[in-house]
C-alpha positions in Angstrom: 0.0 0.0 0.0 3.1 2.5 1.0 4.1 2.1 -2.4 0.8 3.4 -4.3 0.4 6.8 -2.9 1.2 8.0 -6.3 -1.7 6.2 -8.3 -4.1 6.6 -5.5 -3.5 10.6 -6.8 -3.4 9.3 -10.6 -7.1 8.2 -9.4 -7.9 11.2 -8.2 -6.4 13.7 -10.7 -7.8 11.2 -13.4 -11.3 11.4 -12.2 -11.1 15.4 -12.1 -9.6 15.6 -15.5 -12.5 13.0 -17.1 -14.9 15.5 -15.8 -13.3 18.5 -17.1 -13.3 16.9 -20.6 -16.7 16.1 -19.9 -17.5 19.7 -19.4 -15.4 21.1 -21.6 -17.5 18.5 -24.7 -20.4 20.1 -23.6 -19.8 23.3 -23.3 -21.2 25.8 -25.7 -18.5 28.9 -25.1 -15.7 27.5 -27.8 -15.0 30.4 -29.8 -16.4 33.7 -28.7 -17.3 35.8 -31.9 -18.0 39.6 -31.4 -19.8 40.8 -34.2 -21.0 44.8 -35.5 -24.6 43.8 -36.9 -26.9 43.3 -33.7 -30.1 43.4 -35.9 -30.5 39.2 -35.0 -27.8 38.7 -32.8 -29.1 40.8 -30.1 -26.4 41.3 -27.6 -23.4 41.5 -30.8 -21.7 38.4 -29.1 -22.6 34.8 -30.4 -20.6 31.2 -29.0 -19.3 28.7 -31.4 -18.9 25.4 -29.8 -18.4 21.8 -31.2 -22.0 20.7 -31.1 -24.0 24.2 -32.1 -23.8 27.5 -32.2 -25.8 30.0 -30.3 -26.4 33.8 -29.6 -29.0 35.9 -27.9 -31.8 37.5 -30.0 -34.7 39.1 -29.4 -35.9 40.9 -32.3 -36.0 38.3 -35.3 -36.3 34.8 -33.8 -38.0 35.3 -30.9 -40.2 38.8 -31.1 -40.4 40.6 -27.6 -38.6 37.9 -26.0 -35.0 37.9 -24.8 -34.4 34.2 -25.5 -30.6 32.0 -26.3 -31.5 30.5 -30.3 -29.2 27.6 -30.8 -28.8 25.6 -34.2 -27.2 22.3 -33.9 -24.3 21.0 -36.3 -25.3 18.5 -38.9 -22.9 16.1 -40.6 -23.6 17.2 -44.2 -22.9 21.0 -42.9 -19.6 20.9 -45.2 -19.3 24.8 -44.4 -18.0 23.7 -41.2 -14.5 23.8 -40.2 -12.8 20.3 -39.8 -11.8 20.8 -36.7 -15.4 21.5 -35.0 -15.8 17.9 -36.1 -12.2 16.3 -35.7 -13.2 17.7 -31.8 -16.7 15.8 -31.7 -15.0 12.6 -32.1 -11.2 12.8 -30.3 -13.3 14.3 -27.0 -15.9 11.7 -27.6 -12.7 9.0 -27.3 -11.2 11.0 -24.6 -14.3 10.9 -22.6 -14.1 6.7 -23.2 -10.7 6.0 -23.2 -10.6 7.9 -19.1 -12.9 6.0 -18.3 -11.4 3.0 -19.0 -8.5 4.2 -17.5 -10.6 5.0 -14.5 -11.6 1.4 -14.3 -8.4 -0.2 -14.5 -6.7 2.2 -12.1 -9.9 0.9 -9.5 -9.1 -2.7 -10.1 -5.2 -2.4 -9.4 -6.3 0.2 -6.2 -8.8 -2.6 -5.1 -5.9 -5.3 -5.2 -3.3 -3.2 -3.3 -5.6 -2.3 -1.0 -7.0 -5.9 -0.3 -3.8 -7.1 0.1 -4.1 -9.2 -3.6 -0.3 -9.4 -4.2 -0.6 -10.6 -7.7 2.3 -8.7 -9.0 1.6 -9.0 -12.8 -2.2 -8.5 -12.6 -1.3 -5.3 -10.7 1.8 -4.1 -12.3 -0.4 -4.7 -15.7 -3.6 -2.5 -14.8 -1.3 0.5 -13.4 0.1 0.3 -16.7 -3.0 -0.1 -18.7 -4.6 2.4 -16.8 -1.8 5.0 -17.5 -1.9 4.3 -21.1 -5.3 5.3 -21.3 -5.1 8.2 -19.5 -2.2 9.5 -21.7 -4.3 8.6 -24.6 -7.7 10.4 -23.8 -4.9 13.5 -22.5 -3.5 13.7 -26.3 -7.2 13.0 -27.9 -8.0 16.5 -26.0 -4.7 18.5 -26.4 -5.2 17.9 -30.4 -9.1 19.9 -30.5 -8.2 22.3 -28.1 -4.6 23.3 -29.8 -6.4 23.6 -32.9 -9.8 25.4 -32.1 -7.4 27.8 -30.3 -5.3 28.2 -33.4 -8.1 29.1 -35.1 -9.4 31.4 -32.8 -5.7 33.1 -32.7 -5.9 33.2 -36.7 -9.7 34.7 -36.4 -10.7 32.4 -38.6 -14.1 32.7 -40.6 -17.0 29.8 -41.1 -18.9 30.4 -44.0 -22.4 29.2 -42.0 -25.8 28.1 -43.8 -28.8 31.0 -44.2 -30.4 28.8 -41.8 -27.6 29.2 -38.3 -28.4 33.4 -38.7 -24.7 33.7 -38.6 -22.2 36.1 -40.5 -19.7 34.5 -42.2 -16.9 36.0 -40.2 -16.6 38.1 -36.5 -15.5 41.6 -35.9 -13.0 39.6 -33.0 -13.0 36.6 -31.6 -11.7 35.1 -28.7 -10.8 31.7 -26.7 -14.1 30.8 -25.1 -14.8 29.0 -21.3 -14.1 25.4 -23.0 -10.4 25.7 -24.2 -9.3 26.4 -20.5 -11.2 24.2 -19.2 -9.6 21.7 -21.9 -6.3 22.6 -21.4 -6.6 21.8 -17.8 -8.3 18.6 -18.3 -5.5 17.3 -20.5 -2.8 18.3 -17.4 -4.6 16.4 -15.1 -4.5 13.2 -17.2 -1.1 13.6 -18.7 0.4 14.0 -14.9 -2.4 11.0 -13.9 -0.3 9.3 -16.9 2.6 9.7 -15.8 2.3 8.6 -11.7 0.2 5.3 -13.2 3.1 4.3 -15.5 6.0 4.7 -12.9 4.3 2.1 -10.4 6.8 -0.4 -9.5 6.0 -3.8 -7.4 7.7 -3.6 -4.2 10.7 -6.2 -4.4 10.3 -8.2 -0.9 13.2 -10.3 0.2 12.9 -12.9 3.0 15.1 -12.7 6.0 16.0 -15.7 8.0 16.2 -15.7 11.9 18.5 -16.9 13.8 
């Protein structure tokens, strides 16, 4: 047990970072876009994320009402940018590959902790377990470098009639979601890191005299 202080915190760092990805999938605020023509976006400020877009209108969509209009991303949408969708399904295996790493890091736990001393059953799941969670770490650092990127470049997204979107921002900025992302993928890489450096405590045998 002495000697798995360090996964016992992969645990725990890996559970906070699954949620943060978590969070971070289903958060709207991606991309921040600023834009000069309030007449249907409202409040001049509209949030791209990887599932939908949305913005606050009042005038067009909803008459008299101050209400959020969101439009949902299709899959024959080719307007949209490849990394909206290369992000849909990396933080979709993130989300699966922690939890598997999540799992096997509870099995191995449940073993030290029971006293199991099954050194290669042990040894193994640490292992599996930190592969996982460097996996689902890189499947979140790749969206969230690149939607930043983009947001750095001010890029534009030519959107359908239909999302009452202009095709490009006055500004833009790094929304709620890439910080959120960016933490999320420290967590997992440093939950990683302590699961793969578990070593099996060598026990040698004394003899009394």
């Amino acid at each position: 047990v002495s000697t798995s202080h360090l996964q016992l915190a992969a645990f725990a760092l890996g559970t906070v970072g699954w949620i943060l990805c978590t969070i971070s999938m289903g958060t709207v605020e991606w991309r921040v876009w600023h834009v000069d023509n309030t007449t249907i976006i409202s409040s001049g400020i509209a949030w791209v994320g990887i599932w939908k877009v949305c913005f606050i209108s009042y005038l067009h969509i909803s008459p008299g009402y101050k209400e959020q209009f969101c439009h949902k991303f299709n899959g024959y949408d080719f307007s949209i940018p490849h990394e909206i969708y290369a992000a849909q399904g990396l933080l979709l295996i993130a989300m699966f590959m922690g939890l598997l790493g999540l799992t096997a890091t509870i099995f191995a736990l449940r073993n030290v902790y029971m006293g199991i001393t099954r050194k290669i059953l042990i040894t193994r799941f640490f292992l599996l377990g930190g592969f996982f969670y460097m996996f689902a770490g890189l499947c979140i650092l790749i969206p969230v470098s690149w939607n930043f990127y983009s947001v750095v470049q001010n890029q534009s997204i030519a959107f359908p009639p239909s999302y009452y979107m202009p095709s490009s921002p006055a500004a833009q900025e790094a929304g709620a979601a890439i910080p959120i992302g960016i933490v999320a993928v420290i967590l997992l890489l440093l939950s990683g890191t302590f699961s793969l450096s578990y070593r099996f405590p060598v026990t040698t045998n004394t003899v009394m005299k």
